[in-house]
N, C-alpha and C positions, 0 to 999 in steps of 0.2 A: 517561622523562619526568623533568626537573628538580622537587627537591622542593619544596612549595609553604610558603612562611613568611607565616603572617598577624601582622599587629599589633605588636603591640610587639619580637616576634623580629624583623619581616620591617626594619623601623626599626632595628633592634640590630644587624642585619649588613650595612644597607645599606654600608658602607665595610669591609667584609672584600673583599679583595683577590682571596682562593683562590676564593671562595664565587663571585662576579659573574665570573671567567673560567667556571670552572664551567658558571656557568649560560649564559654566550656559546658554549663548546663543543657541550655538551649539547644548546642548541638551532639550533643550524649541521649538528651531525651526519648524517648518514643514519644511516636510521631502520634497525631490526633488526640493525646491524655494531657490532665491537665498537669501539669510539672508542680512538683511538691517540696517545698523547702522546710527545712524539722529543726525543731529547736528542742532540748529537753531541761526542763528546769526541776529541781527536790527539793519540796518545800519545808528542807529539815530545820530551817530558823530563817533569819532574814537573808532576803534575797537580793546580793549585795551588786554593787559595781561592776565584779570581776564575771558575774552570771550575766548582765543586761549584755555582755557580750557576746557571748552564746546567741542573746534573741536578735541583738540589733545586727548583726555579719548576716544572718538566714534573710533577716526584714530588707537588709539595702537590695540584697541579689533579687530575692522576690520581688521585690518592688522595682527594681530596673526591668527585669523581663514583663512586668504589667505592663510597665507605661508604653511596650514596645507592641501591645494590643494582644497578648500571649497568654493564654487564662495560665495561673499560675495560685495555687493557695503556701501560705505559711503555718505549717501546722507544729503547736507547741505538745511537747508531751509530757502532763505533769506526773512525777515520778511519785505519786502520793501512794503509791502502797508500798515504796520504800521502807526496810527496819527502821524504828528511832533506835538509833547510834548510840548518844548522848544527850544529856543536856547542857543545853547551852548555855555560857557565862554572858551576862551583860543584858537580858531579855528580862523585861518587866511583869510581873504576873505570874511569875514558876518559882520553884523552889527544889530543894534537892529530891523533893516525895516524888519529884516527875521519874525519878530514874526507876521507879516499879515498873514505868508502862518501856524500858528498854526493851527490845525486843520484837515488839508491837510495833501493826501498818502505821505511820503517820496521821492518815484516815481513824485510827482508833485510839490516839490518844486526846485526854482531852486541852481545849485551847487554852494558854493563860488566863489567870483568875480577872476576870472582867471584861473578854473578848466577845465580841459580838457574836462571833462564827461558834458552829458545832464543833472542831474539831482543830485540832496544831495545823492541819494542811490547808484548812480553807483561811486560817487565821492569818498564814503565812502568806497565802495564793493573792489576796484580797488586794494590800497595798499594790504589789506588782501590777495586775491586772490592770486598778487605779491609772499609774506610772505610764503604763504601754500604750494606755488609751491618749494620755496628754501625752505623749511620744509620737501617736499617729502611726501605731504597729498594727493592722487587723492579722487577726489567728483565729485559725480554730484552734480549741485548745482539746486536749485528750486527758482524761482522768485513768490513769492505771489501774487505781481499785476498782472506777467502772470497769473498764476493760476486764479487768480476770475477774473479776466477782460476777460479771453478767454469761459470763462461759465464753464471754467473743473469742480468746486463745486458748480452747479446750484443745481445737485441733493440732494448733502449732505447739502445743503442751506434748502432748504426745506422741508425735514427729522427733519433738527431741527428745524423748524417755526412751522411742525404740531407737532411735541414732547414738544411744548416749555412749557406745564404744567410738564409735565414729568421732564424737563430738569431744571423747575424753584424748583421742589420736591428736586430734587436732592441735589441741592444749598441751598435750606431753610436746610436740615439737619448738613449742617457745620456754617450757618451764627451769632449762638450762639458762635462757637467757637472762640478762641482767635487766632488770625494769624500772622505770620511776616506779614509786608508790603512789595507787590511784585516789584521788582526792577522795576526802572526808563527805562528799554529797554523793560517791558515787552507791549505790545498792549493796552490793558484794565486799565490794574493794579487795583485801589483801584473800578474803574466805571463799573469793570467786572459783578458786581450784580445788578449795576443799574436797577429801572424798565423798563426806558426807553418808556416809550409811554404816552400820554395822560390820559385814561383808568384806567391806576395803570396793566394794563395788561402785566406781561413779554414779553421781545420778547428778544429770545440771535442773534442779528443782528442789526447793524449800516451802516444804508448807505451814500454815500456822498452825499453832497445837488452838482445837478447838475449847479445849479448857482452861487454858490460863490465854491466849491468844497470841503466844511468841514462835518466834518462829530459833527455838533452841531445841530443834526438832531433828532425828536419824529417822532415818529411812531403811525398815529393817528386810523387808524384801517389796517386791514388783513383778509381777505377771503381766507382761506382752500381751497377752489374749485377752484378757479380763480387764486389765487393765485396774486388777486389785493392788492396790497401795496399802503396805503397814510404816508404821514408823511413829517413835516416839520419840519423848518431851523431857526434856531435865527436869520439868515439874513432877515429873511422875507417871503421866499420864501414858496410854499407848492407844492408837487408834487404828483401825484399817476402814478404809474406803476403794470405794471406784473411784477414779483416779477420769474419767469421761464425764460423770457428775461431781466432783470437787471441785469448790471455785475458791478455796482460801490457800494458795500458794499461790506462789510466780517462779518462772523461771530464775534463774542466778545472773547478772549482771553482762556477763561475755557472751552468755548466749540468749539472753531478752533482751539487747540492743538490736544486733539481725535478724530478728524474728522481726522486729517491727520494721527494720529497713525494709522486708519482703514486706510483710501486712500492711504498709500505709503506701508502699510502691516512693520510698522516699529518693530523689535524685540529689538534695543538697544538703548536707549536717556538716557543718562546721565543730570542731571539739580540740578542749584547752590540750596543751603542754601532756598533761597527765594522763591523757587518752593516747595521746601521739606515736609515742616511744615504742623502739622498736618491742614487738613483743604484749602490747597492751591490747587494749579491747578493740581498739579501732581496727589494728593488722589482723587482730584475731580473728575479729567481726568480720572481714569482708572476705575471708573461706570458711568461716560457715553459714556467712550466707548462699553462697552460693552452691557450696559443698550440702549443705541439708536443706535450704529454705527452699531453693528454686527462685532466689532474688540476687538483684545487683546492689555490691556495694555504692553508696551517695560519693560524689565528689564532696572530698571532707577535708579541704586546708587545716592546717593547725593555727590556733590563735594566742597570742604569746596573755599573759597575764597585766591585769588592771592591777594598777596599783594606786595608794593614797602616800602621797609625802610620808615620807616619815615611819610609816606602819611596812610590816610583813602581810607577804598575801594572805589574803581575806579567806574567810572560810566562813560559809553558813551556819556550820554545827556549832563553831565557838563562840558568836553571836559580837554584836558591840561593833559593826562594820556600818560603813556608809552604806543607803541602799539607793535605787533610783528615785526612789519616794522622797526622799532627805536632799537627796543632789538636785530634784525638780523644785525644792524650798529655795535654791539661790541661783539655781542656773534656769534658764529661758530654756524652753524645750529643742529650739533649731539649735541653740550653742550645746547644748546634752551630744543633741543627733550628732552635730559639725564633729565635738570630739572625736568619737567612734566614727566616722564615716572619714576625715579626713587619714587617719593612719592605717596604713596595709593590716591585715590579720595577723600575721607575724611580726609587726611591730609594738612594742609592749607601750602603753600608756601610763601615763600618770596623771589622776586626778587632786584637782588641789585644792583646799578649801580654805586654805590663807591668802593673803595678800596677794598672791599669785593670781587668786581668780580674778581681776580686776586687771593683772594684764592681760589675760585668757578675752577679756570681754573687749579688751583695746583691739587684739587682733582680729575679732571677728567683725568689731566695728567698721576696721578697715577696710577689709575682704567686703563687704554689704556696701561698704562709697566708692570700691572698683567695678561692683556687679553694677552698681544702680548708674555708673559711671562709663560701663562698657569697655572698660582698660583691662579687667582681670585677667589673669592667663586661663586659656580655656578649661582647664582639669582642676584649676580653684573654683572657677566658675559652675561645675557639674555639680565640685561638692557642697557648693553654695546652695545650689535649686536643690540637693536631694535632702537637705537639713531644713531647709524652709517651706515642704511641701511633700507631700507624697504622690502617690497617682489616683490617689482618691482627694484627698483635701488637702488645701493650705495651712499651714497652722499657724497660731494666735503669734502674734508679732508686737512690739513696742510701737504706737503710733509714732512716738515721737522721741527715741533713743536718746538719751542722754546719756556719758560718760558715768559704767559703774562708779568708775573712784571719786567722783564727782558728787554720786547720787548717796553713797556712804559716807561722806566728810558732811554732807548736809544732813543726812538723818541724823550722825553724831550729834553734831554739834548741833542741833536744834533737838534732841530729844526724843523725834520722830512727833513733834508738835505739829498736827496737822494744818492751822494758821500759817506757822510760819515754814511750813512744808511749801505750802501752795504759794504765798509769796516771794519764795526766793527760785524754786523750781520755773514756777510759770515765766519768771522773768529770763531764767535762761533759755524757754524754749521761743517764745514771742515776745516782744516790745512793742508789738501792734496793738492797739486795744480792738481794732475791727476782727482780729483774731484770736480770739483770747485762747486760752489754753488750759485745761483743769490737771488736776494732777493724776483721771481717768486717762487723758493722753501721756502720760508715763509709764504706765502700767503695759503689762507687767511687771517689767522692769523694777519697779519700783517696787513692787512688795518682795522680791527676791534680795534688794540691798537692804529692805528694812529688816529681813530673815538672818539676814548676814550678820549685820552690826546687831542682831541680840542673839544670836547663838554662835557666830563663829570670832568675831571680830577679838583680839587677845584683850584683855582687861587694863594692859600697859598704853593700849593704842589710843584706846579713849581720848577724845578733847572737849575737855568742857573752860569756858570760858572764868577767868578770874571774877569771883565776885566784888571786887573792888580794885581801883586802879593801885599797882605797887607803887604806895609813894618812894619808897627808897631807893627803888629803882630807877626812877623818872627822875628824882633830885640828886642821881649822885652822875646822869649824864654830861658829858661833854658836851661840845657847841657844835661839833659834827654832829652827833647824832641827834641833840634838840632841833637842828637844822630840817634834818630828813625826815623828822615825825612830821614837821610845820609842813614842811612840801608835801608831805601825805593827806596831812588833813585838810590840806588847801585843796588837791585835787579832788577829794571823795566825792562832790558831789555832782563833777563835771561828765561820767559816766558810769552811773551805779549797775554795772552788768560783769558779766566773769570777765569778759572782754577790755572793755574798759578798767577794769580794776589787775586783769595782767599788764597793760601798758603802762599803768601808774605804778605798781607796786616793783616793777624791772626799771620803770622812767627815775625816779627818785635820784639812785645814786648817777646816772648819769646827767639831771639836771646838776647835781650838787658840783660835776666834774665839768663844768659848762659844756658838755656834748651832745648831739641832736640825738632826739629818742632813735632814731635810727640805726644808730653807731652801733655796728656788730661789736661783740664783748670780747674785750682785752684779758689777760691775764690778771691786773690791774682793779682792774674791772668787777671782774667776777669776785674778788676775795673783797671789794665795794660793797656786793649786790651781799654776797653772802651773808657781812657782819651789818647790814641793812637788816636779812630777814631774822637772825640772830635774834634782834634787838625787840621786831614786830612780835613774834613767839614768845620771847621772856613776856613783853609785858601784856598780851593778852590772855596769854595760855598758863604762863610760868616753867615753861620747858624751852629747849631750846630747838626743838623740834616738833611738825607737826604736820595736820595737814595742809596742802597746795595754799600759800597764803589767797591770793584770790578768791577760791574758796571760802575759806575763813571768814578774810573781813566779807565777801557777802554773804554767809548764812550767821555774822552776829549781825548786821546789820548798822549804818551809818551810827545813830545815837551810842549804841555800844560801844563802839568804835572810840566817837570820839571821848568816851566817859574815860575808858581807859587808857587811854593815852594821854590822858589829864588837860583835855582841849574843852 
């Protein structure tokens, strides 16, 4: 039984997203079974951004109806005896020879040249798995090729073989209509309606040619009774079997989705844009599931597309796409979750792997000092605990968060020298010596800004320090600005911390303007402070721009400081 919220909670999550599926599944369900939530993923290349979507909408729901004491599994279905389609651009280890095995289950081509895995599906399946686990996703996961290879869907094979007038009725009712085109991971896609046979007679089944292995196979006739199947090969070749003992086919895409929604008894699958539309596999799916399977369609919302700055949506087959493996190198796994969990399923995303992530990481900062704070509004608050925790484990957390853009100006500009990592880090986090602080209580955190600045950070952004003071610069200054370096360097040593070193590096032009550090900033003022910092960047950096001076002067450190500023 769904939990029951009175009053001002019941008000406080009525627009939580997770919760109202939740409560749609849970009371759709049959009663006494355990409730099943489906994810399907094709391991046709990398399994990008726009896929972890698919897994993490199933994971929040499933894991809301656990924590509410509800047995409930999440089960992923890897589409590995999917055709390879193409090959994919941007994947390391392949070459154009791969396009022989077109044709061929995924499962039977082999993995790029140096992979550990037997085969392209497990090559592909492996990082993911990796990714879900530091995600805090549990699944059972379902292998397709086991599945039809071991005869599990002999029955329901043949179910749709003697339906298949019924099943091609079904199909003719949408094929006026107008459709997206179904993505490049899905099995079938545009061939899903093919007639496929000799004949002109439907048949929703493709088998592999057992002599070259593809499945560029007709189907030249079929016996109901016998269950004898002939059909041949562009290779050449022509085969007949029983059709009860053959386990190298699968059904065709529109009708081995509902097969499985009846076979796994699935009540929740979420599916993108491309599933959606009217007339696609999803509307198809759920009359003939019910129409031939003897099963009920899942409660299946539409999930708008992940997107990356800058790039078109993503697609496995074409390769060269962020995947969750890449994005757990710079993001902390609760801010992964928080993404995807804070925005409805029809709300599109954008992941960002510039400059942007660094505000990404300000806001969840924040949201973490309202929860720990007890201020937050209650539906931040849910999405807070469902990101930093599941209903099985908590997961891995920063002891001691520091500000990403903080933690990236300092690996900059110090090299990622581990020395002087821990000298200028540990002093941001403690100034206690009875508490000391290693740079193990930064971490995670901190290897994801170190990930950043050597593979994302743009080559223009870089700061490295002048290696000698600009004398021509320093001699060709006025008497204001000798003034204000002097007041800087006077202060450095009265509070060597980010803190101290922002009240000094803002205090400057207002001492010079005899005003109390206090005095909120004038217009006056600010265009003071500005050709201040102007002056600190030419001569330490040689730009006139850069990162957070504070920053700065503490990860070069006092001596530096004052060397170049010619003190």
């Amino acid at each position: 039984m769904a939990r029951k919220r009175g009053g001002e909670a019941a008000e406080s999550t009525s627009q939580d997203w997770v919760a109202t599926l939740a409560d749609d599944v849970v009371a759709k369900a049959e009663p006494g079974r355990t409730i099943v939530c489906a994810s399907g993923l094709s391991p046709s290349g990398p399994i990008h951004l726009g896929n972890l979507r698919e897994v993490l909408t199933p994971h929040l729901v499933a894991d809301e109806i656990r924590r509410r004491g509800i047995p409930c599994e999440h089960v992923i279905s890897w589409d590995d005896f999917d055709r390879f389609r193409r090959v994919p651009k941007g994947v390391e280890g392949i070459d154009d020879s791969w396009a022989e095995h077109i044709g061929k289950p995924l499962t039977a081509v082999p993995a790029p040249r140096g992979s550990a895995h037997p085969n392209w599906a497990e090559h592909f399946k492996a990082p993911m798995i990796a990714a879900l686990d530091e995600l805090g996703v549990p699944f059972r996961g379902i292998s397709q090729t086991q599945m039809y290879t071991s005869g599990a869907y002999v029955a329901q094979t043949l179910l749709a073989m003697r339906e298949r007038s019924r099943i091609d009725a079904v199909l003719g009712r949408f094929r006026t209509k107008k459709t997206l085109p179904e993505g490049d991971d899905v099995e079938e896609g545009p061939d899903d309606e093919a007639v496929g046979s000799a004949t002109g007679e439907y048949f929703p089944y493709k088998p592999f040619c057992s002599a070259c292995g593809k499945d560029d196979t007709t189907i030249v006739a079929y016996d109901d009774d016998s269950t004898e199947m002939t059909f041949t090969c562009a290779c050449g070749s022509s085969e007949t079997v029983q059709l009860s003992e053959f386990t190298r086919g699968k059904l065709v895409w529109k009708v081995d989705w509902p097969m499985r929604w009846a076979y796994e008894g699935v009540d929740f699958e979420p599916s993108g844009v491309d599933h959606s539309s009217p007339g696609s596999s999803y509307e198809v799916g759920g009359l003939l599931v019910s129409e031939i399977f003897g099963g009920r369609q899942p409660i299946g919302p539409m999930y708008a597309f992940v997107g990356i700055s800058g790039q078109a949506k993503m697609s496995s087959s074409k390769g060269g796409v962020p995947t969750p493996s890449s994005a757990l190198e710079v993001f902390e796994a609760p801010l992964l979750r928080w993404l995807y969990a804070r925005r409805r399923p029809n709300q599109a995303i954008k992941v960002a792997f510039d400059a942007e992530l660094s505000r990404l990481y300000d806001e969840w900062d924040a949201l973490s000092r309202k929860v720990a704070g007890g201020t937050a509004p209650p539906i931040e608050a849910l999405g807070h605990a469902r990101s930093v925790a599941t209903a099985e484990r908590p997961l891995p957390t920063t002891p001691q968060p520091v500000s990403f853009r903080t933690l990236t100006s300092v690996v900059d500009v110090t090299t990622g020298d581990p020395e002087q990592l821990g000298r200028i880090l540990t002093g941001l986090v403690s100034s206690d010596p009875e508490e000391p602080v290693t740079l193990d209580d930064l971490r995670p955190r901190l290897d994801r800004a170190e990930a950043w600045v050597e593979h994302y950070m743009p080559e223009e952004s870089h700061t490295r320090l002048l290696a000698a003071p600009d004398t021509a610069l320093l001699s060709s200054l006025d008497d204001t600005d000798r003034e204000s370096l002097r007041l800087l360097l006077d202060g450095l040593e009265q509070d060597w911390s980010l803190e101290g070193l922002t009240t000094l590096v803002y205090g400057v032009p207002k001492q010079q303007a005899g005003l109390p550090l206090d005095t909120k900033p004038t217009d006056e003022l600010k265009a003071a402070q500005r050709r201040f910092f102007v002056l600190l960047y030419r001569a330490l950096v040689g730009s006139e721009t850069g990162p957070r001076l504070p920053t700065l002067l503490l990860a070069a450190g006092p001596e530096a400081v004052r060397r170049q500023l010619g003190s």
